[in-house]
N, CA, C and O atoms as a MOPAC input file, in Angstrom:
PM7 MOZYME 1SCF
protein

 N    -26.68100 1     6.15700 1    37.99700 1
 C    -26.76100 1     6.11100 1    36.54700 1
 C    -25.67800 1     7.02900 1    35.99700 1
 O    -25.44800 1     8.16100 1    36.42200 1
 N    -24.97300 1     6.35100 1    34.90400 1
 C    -23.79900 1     7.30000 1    34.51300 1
 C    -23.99900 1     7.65900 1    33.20300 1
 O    -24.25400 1     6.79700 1    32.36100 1
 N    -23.86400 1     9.54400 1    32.75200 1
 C    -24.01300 1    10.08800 1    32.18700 1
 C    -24.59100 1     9.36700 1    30.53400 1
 O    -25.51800 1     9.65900 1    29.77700 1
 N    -23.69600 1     8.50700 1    30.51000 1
 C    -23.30500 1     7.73500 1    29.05800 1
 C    -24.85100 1     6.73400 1    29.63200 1
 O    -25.58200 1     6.98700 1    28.67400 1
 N    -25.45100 1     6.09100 1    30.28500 1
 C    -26.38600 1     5.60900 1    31.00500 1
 C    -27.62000 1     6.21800 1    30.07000 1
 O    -28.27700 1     5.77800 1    29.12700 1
 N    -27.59000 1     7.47200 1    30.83300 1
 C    -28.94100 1     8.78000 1    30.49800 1
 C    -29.06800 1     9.29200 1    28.82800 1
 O    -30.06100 1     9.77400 1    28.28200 1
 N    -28.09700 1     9.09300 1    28.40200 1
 C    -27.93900 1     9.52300 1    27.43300 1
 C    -27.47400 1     8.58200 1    26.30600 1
 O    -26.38700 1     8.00900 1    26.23600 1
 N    -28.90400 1     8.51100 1    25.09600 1
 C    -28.79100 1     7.52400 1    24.30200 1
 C    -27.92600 1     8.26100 1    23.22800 1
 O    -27.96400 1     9.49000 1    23.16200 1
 N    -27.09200 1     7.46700 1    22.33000 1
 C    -26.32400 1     7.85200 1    21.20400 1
 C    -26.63300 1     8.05800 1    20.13000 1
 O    -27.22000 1     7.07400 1    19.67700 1
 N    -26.54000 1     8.98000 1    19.32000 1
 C    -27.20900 1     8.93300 1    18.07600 1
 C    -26.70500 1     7.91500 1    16.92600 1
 O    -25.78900 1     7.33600 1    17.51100 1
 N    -26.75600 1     7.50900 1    15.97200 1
 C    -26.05400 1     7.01800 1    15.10600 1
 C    -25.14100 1     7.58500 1    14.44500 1
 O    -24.41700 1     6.77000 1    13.87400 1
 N    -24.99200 1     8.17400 1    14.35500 1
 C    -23.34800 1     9.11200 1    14.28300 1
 C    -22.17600 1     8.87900 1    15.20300 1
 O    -20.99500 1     8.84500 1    14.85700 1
 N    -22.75800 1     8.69200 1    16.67600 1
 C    -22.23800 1     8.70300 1    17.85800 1
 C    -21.69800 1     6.68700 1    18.01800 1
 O    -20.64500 1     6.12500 1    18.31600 1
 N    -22.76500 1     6.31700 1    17.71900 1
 C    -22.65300 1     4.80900 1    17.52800 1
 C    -21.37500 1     4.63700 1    16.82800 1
 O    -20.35600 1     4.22900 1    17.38700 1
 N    -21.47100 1     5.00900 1    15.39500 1
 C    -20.74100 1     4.69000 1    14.80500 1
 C    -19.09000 1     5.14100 1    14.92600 1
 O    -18.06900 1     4.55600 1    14.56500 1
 N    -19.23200 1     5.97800 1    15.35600 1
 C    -17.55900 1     7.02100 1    15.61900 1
 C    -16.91500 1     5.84400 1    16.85500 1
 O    -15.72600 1     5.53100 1    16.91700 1
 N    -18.22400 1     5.20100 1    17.96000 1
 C    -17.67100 1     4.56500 1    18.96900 1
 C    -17.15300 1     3.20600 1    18.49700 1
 O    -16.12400 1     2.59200 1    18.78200 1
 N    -17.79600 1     3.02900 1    17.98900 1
 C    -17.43700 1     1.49800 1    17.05700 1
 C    -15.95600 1     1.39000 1    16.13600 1
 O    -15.32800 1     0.33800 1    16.01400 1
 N    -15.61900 1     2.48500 1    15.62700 1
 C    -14.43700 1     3.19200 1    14.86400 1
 C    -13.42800 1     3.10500 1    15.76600 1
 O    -12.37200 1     2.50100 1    15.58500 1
 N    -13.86300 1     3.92200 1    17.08600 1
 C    -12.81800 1     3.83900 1    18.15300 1
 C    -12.56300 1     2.54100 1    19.14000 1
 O    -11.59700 1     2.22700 1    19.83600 1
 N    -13.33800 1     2.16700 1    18.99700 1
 C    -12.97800 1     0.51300 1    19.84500 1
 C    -12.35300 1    -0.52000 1    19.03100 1
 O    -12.06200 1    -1.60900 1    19.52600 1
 N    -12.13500 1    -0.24500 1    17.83100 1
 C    -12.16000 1    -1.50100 1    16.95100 1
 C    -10.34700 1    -0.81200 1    16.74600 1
 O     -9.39600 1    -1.57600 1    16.91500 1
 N    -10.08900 1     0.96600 1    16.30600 1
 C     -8.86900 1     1.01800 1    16.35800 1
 C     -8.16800 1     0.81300 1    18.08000 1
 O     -6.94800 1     0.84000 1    18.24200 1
 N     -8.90700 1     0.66300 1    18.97600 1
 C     -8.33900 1     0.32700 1    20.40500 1
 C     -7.87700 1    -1.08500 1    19.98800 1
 O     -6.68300 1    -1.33900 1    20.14700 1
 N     -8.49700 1    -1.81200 1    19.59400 1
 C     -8.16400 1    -3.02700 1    19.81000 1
 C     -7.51500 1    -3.45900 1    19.31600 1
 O     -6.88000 1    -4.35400 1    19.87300 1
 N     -7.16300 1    -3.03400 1    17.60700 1
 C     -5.92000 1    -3.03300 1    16.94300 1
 C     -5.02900 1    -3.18400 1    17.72100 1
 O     -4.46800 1    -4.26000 1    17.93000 1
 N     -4.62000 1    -1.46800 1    18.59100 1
 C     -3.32900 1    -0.68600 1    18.84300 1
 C     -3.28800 1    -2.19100 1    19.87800 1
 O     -2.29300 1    -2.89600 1    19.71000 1
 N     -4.16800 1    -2.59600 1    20.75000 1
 C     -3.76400 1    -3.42400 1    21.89200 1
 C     -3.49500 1    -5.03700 1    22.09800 1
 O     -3.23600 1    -5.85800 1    22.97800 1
 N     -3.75000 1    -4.91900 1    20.59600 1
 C     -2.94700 1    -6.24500 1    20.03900 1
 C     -1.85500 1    -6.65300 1    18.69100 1
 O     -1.86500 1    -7.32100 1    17.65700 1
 N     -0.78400 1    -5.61100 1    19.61400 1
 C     -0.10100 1    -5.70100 1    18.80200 1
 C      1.00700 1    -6.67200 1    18.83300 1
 O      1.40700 1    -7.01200 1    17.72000 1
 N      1.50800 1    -7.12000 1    19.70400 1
 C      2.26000 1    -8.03400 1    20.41400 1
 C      1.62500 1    -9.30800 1    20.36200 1
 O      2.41300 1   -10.22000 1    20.61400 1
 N      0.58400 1    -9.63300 1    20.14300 1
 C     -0.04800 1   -10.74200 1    20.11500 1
 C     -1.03200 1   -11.31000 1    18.64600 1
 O     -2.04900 1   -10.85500 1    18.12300 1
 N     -0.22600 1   -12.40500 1    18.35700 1
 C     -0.86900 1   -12.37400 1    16.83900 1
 C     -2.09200 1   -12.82200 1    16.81300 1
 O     -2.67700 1   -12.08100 1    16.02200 1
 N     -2.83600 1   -13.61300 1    17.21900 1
 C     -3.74200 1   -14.50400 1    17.49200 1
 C     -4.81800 1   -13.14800 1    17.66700 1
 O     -5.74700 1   -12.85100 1    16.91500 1
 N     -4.42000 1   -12.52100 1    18.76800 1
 C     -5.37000 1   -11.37100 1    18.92500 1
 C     -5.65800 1   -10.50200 1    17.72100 1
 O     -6.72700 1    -9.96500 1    17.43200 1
 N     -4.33900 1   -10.45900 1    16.97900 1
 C     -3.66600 1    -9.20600 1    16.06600 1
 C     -4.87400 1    -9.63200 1    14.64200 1
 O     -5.57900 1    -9.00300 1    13.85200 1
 N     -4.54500 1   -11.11500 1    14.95800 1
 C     -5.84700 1   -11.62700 1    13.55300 1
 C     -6.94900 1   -11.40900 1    13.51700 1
 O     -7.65000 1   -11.05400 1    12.56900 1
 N     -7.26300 1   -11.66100 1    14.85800 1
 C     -8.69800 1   -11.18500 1    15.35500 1
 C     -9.09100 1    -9.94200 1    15.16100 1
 O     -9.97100 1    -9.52400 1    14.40800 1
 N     -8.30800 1    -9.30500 1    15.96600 1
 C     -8.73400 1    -7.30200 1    15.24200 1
 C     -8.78000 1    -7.34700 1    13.72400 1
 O     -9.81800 1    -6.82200 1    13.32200 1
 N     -8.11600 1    -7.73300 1    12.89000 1
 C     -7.86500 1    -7.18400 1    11.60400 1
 C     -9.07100 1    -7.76000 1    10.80700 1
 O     -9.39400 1    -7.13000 1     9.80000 1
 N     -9.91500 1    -9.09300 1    11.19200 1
 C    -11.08700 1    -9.77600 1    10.42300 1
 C    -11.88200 1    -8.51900 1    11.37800 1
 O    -12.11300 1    -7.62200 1    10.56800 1
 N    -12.28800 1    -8.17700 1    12.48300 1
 C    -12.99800 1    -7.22300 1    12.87600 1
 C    -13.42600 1    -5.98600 1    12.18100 1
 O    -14.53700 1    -5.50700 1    11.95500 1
 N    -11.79800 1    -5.47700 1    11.81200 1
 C    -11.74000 1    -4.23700 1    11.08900 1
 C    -12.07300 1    -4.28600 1     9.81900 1
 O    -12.55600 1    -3.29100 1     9.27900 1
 N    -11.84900 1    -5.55400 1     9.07700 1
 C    -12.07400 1    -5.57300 1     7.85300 1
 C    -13.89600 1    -5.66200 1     7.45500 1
 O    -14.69000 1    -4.99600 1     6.79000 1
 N    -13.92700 1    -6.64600 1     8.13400 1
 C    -15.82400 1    -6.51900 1     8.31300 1
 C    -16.42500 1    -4.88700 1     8.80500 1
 O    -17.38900 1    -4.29200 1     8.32400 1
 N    -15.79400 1    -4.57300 1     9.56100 1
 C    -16.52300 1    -2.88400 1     9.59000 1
 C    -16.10400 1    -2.37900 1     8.26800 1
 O    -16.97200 1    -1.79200 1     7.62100 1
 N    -15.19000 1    -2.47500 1     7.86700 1
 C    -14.87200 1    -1.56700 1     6.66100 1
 C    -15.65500 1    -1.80500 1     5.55100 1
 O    -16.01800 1    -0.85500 1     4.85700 1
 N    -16.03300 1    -3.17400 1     5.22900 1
 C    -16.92400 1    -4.02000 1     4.50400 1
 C    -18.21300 1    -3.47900 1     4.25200 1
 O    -18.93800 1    -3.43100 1     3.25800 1
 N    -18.31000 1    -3.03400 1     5.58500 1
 C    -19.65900 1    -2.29800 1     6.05300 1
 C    -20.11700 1    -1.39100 1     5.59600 1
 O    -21.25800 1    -1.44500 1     5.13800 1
 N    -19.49000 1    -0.42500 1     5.57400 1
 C    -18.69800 1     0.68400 1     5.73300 1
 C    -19.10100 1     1.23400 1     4.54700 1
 O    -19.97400 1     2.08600 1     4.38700 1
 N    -18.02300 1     0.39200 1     3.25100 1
 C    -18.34900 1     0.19500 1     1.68500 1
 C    -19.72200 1     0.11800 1     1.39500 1
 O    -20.26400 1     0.82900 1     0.54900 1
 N    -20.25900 1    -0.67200 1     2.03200 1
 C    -21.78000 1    -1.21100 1     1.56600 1
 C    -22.56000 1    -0.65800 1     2.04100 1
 O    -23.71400 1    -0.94900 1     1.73000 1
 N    -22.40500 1     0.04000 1     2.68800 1
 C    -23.35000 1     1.09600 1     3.37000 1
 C    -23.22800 1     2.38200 1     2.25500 1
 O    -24.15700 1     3.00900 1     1.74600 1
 N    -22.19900 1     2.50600 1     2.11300 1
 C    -21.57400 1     4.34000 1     1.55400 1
 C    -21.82000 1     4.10200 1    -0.06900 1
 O    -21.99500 1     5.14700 1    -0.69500 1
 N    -21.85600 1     2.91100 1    -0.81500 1
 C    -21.95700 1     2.58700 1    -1.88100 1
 C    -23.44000 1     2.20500 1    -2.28300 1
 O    -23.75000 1     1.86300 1    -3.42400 1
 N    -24.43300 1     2.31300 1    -1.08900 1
 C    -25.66700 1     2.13500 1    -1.83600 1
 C    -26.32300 1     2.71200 1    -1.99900 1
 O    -26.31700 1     3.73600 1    -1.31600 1
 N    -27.84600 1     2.46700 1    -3.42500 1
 C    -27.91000 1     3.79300 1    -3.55100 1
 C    -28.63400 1     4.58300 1    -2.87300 1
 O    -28.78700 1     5.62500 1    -3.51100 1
 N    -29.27900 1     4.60700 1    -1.66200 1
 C    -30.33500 1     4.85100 1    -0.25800 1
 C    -28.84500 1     5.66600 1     0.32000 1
 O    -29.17400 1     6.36100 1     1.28200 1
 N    -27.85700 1     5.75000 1     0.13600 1
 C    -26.88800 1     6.52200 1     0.90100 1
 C    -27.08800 1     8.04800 1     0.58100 1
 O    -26.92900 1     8.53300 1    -0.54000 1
 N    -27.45200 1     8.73300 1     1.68800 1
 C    -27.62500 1     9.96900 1     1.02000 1
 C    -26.01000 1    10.86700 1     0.82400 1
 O    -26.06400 1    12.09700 1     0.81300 1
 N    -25.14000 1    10.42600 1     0.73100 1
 C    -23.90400 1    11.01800 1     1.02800 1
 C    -23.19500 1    11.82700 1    -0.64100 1
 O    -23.65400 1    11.46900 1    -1.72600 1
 N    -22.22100 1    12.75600 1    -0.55500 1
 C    -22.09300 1    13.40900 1    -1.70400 1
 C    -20.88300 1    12.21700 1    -2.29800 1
 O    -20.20800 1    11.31800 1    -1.79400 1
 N    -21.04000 1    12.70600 1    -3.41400 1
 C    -20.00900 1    11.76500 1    -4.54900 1
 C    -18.91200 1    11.70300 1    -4.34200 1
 O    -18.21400 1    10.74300 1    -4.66900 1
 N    -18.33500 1    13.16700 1    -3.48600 1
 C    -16.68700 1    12.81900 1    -3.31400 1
 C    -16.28700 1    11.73200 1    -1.71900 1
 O    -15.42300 1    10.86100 1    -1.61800 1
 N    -17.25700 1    12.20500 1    -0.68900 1
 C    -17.43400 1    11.43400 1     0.35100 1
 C    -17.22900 1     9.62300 1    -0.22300 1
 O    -16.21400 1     8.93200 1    -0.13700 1
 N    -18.64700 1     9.23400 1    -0.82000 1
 C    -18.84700 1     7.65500 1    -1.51400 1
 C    -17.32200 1     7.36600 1    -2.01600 1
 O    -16.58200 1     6.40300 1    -1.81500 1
 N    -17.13400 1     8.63300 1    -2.78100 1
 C    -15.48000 1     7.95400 1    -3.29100 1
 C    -14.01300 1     7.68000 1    -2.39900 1
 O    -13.07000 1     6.89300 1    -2.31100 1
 N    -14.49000 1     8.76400 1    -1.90200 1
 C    -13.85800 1     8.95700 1    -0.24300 1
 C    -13.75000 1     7.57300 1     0.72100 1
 O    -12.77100 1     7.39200 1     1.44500 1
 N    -14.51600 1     6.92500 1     0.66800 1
 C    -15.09400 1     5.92900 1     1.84300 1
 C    -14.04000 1     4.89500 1     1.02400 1
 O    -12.86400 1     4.68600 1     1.31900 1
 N    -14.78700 1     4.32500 1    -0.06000 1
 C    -14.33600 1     3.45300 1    -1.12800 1
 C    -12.62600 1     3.53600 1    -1.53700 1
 O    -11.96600 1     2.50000 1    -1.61700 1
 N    -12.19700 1     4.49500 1    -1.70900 1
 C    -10.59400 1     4.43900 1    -1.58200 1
 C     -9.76500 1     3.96300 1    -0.17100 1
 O     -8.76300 1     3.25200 1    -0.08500 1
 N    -10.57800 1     4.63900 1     0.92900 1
 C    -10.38000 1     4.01100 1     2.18500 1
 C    -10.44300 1     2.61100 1     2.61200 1
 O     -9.61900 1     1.95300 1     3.24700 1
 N    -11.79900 1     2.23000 1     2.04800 1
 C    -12.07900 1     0.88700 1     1.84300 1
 C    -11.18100 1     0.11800 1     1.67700 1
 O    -10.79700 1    -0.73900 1     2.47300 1
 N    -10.65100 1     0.42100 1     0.34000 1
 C     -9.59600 1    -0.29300 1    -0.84700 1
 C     -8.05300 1    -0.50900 1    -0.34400 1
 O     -7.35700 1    -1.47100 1    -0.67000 1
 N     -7.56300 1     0.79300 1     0.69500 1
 C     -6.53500 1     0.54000 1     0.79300 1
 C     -6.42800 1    -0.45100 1     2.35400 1
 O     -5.51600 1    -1.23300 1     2.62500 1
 N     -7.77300 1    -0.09900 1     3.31700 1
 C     -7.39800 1    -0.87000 1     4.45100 1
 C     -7.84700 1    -2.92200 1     4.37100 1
 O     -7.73200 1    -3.89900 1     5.11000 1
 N     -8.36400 1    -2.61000 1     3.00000 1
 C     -8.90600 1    -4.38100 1     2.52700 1
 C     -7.14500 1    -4.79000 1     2.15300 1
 O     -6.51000 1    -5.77600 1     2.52900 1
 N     -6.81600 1    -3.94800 1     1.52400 1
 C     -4.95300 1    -4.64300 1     0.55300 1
 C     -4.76300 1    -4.52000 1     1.53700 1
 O     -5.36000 1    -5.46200 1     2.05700 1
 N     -4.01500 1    -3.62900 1     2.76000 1
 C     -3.22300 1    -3.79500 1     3.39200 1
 C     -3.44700 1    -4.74500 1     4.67800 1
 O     -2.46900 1    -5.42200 1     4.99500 1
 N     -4.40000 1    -4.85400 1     5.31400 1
 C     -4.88200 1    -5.70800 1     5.80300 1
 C     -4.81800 1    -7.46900 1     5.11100 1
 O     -4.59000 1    -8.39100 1     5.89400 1
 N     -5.11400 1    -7.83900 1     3.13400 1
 C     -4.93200 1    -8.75300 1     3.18400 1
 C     -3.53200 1    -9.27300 1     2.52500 1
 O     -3.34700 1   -10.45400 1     2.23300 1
 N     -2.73900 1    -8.42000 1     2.36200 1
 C     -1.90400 1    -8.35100 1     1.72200 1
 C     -0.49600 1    -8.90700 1     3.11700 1
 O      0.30000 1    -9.83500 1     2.97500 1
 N     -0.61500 1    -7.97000 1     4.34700 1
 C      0.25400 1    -8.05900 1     5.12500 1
 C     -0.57000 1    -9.58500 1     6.63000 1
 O     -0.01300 1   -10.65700 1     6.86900 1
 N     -1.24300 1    -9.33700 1     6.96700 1
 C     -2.11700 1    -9.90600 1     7.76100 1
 C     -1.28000 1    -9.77700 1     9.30100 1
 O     -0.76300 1    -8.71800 1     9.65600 1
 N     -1.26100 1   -10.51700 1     9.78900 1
 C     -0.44400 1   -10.18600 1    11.41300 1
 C      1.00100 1   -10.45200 1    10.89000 1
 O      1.49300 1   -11.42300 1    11.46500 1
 N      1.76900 1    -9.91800 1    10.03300 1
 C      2.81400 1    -9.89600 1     9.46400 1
 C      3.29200 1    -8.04800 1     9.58700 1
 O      4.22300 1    -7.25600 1     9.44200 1
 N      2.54000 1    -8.11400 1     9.78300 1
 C      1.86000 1    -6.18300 1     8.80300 1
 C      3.22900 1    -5.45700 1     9.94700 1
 O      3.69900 1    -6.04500 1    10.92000 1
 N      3.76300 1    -3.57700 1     9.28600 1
 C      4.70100 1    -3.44300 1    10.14600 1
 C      3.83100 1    -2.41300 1    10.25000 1
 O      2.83200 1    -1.96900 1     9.68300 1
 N      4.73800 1    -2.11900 1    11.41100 1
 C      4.06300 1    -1.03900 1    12.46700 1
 C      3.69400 1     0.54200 1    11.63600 1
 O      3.41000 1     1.63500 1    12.12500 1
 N      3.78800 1     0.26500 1    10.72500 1
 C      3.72100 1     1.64100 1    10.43100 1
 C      2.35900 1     1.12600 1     9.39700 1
 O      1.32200 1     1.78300 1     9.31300 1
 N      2.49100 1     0.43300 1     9.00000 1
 C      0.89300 1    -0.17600 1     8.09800 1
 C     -0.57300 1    -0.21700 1     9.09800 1
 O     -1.70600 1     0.16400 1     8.80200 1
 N     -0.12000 1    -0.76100 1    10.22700 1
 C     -1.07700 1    -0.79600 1    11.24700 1
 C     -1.43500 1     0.70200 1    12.15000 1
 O     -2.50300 1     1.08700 1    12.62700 1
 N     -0.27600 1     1.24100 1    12.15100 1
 C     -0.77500 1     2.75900 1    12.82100 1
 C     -1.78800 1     3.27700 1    11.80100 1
 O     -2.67400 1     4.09800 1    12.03800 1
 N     -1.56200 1     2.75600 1    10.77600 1
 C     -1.93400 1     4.07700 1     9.67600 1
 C     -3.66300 1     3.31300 1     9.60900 1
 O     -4.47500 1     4.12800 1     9.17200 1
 N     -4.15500 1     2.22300 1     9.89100 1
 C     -5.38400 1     1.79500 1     9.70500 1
 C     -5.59700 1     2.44600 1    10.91400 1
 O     -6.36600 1     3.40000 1    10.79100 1
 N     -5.06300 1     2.20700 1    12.36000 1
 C     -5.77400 1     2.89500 1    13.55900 1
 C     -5.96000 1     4.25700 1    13.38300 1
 O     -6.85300 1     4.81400 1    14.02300 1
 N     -5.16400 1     4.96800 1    12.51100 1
 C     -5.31900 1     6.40300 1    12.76900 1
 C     -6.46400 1     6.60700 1    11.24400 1
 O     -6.91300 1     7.71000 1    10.93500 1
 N     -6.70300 1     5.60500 1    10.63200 1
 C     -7.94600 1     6.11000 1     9.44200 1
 C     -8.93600 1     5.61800 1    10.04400 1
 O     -9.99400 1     6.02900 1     9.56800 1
 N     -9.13100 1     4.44900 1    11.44400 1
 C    -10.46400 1     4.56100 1    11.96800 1
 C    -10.37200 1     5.80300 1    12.96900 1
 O    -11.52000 1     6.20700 1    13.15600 1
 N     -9.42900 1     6.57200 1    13.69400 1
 C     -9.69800 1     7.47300 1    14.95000 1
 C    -10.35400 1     9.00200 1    14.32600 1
 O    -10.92300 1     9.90000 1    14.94600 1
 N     -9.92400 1     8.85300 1    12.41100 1
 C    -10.21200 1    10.10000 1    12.22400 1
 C    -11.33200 1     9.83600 1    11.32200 1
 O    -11.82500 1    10.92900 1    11.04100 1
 N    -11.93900 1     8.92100 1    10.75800 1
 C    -13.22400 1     8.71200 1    10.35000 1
 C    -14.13000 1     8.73700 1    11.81400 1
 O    -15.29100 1     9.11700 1    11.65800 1
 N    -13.83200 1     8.46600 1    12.86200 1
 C    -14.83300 1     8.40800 1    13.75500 1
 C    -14.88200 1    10.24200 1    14.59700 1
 O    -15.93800 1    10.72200 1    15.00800 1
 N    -13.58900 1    10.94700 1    14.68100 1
 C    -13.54400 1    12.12300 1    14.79200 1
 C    -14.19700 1    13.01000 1    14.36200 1
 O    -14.64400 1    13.97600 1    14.98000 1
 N    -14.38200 1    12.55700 1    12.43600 1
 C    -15.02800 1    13.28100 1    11.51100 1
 C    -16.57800 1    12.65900 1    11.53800 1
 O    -17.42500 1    13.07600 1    10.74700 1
 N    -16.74500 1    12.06300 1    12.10500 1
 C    -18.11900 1    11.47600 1    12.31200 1
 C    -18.96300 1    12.48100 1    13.60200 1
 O    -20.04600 1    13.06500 1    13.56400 1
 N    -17.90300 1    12.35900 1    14.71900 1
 C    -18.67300 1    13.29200 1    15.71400 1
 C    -18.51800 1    14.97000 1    15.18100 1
 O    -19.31200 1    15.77200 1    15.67200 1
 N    -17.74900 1    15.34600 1    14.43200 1
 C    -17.55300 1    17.15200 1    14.44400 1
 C    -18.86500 1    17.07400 1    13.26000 1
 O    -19.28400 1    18.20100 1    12.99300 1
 N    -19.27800 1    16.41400 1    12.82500 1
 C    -20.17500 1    16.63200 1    11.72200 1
 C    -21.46400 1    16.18900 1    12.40700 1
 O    -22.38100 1    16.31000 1    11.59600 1
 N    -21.76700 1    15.86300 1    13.22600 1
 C    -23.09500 1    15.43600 1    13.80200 1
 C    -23.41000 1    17.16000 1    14.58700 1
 O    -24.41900 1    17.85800 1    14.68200 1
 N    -21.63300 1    17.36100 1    15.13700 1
 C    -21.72000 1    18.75600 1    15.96700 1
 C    -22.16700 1    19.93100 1    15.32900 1
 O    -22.48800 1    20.94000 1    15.95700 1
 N    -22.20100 1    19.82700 1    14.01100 1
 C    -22.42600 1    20.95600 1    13.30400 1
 C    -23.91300 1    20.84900 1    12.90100 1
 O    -24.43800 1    21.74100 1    12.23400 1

């Protein structure tokens, strides 16, 4: 049984992993559009999520966070539908690196 096995995740933990697989899959389809489309409807539905989760009113989260989420939201929905597997490399780093550090900031805050 391996560690990750024994040990169930919290929802914090869930979610940071989900953040990080979804920017894996981005970064690893980048060369490939078909794939590249596929990640980006992926990412966009988590983000979707994301919104609708952080925007309702059962969210216990503070006002600048909700606004926080929602600007994030906003810019990875345009750039995502704006560019689509067209998108340049520097549009696409910048969504992988706003899921690696929403999911970063997901685990240091569970840590605390």
């Amino acid at each position: 049984m391996t560690e990750l096995e024994s040990h169930e995740l919290s929802v914090w933990e869930e979610d940071a992993l989900v953040l990080s697989q979804t920017a894996f899959q981005l970064d690893q389809s980048r060369s490939d559009s078909v794939a590249l489309a596929a990640a980006l409807n992926v990412n966009l539905e988590l983000w979707i999520g994301i919104k609708s989760l952080a925007s309702s009113d059962a969210a216990r989260l503070p006002p600048n966070v909700k606004d926080n989420l929602a600007q994030l939201f906003h810019y990875v929905a345009e750039t995502t539908l704006r560019n689509g597997t067209a998108m340049r490399t520097e549009a696409l780093d910048s969504l992988i690196n706003i899921n690696l550090q929403l999911s970063e900031g997901l685990l240091e805050g569970q840590a605390r």
